[in-house]
N, C-alpha and C positions, 0 to 999 in steps of 0.2 A: 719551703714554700707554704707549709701551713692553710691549707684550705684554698687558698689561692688556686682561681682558676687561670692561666695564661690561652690569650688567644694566638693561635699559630696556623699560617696558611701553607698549602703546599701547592706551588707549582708544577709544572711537567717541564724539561729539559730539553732540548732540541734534539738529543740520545736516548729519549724515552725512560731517563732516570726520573730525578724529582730533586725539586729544593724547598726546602722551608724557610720561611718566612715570619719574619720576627722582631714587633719593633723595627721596621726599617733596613732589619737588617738580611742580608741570605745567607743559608748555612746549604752545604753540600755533605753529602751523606759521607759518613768517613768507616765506620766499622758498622755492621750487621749480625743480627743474634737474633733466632725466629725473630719474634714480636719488638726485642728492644733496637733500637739504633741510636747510635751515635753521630750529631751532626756536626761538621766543623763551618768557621767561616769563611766564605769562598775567597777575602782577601787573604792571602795566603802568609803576610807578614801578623796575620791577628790569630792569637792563640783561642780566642774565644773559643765558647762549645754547648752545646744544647742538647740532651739526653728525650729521649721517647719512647712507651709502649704504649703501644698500637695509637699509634698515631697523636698520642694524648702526652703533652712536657711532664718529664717523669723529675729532672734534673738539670741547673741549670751551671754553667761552668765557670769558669773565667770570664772576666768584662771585657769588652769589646775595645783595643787601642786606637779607635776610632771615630770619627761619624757618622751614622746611618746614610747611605746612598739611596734615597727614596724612589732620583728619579732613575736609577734603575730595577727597582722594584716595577716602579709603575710601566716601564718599556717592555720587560720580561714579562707581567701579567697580558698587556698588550699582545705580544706576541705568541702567550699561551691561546689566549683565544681565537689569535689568528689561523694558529695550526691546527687548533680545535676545531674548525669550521670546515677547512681545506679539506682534514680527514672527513669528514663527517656530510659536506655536501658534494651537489655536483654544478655549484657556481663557479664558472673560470678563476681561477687562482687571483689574479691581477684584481678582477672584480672585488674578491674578497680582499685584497689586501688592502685597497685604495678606497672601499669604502665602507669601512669598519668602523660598528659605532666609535670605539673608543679611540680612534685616530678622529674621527670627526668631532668627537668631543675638545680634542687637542685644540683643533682649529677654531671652535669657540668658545674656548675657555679664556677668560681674563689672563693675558699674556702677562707672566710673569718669567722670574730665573728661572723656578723648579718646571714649567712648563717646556720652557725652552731647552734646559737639562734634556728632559723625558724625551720632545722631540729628535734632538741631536742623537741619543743612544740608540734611535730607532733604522733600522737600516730599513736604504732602499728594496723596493721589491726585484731590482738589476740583481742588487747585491745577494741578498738571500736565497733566490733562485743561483746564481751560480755558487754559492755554498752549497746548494741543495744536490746540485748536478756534482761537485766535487764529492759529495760524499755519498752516491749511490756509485758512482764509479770505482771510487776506493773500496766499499764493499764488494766487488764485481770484481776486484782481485786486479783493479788498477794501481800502479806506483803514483805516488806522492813524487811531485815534480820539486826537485829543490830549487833555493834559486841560484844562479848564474856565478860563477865562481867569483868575478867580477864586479856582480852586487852586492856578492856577502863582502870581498875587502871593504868595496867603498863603505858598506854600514858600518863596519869594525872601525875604519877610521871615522865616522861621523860619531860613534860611542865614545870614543876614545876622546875626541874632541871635544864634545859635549860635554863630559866628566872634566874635562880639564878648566871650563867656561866654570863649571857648580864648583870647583875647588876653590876659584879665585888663583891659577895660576896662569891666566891666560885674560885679555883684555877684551872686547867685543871686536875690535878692529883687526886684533889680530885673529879674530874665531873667523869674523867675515873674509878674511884673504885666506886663511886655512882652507875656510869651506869651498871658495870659489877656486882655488888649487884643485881640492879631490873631486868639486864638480866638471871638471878641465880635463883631466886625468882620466877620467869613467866615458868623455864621450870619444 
């Protein structure tokens, strides 16, 4: 790197861990050593890797067999501040959620792809709330409900299906009378 400064952000994690940010891209912490870490990329098919002490890029690794996912960057910092505030005031949750600068910024920003990207990855406040309730229950020494023995065939057969559609060994006609078979079958 030679003198090179690299700018890198860090996130907070819905676990209270942290991600770094990078160029676009996110890296999730992979080994720990006091001061040094090691990050990998959270797309898990990318070898990439980004090395740091104390917080400062020490070493950069393999390239990325990808490209940068911005607008989930920008949803995840979104939602860092979202949870930032949640902790930190005593504005109703919903309040904060619904009307956060940087969701309203969404709303008047020049609508384009990477907008509509950001918006789509952003979950409802229904939705994050009952993630929020699932995992203070599961800490509370609640079981993880699996699903339905039922659902897991029918998705096994719609994988199975779907791979057969991406091989080219299967026609679209014949995918739609397959599908509407295992839909038949499930109720």
């Amino acid at each position: 790197m030679a003198g090179a400064m690299l700018y890198v952000k860090f996130l907070e994690t819905s676990r209270e861990g942290r991600h770094l940010i990078w160029n676009g891209y996110t890296h999730r912490q992979n080994i720990k050593r006091d001061t040094w870490i090691s990050w990998k990329c959270i797309d898990r098919t990318c070898r990439a890797t980004i090395c740091t002490r104390d917080d400062v890029p020490s070493k950069i690794g393999q390239p990325h067999n990808h490209l940068p996912d911005q607008a989930s960057v920008n949803s995840r910092k979104i939602l860092e501040s979202v949870r930032s505030r949640c902790r930190s005031e005593l504005t109703p949750i919903p309040s904060i959620h619904n009307k956060k600068k940087e969701i309203t910024k969404l709303r008047d920003a020049p609508w384009d792809a990477q907008t509509l990207e950001t918006a789509q990855k952003l979950p409802t406040f229904e939705k994050q709330a009952a993630n929020e309730v699932k995992k203070v229950q599961y800490a509370a020494g609640g079981k993880m409900r699996g699903k339905a023995k039922k659902y897991r065939e029918i998705e096994e057969r719609f994988t199975t299906l779907k791979e057969t559609l991406q091989k080219g060994t299967t026609d679209y006609i014949q995918y739609g009378d397959a599908a509407s078979y295992i839909l038949k079958l499930g109720n």
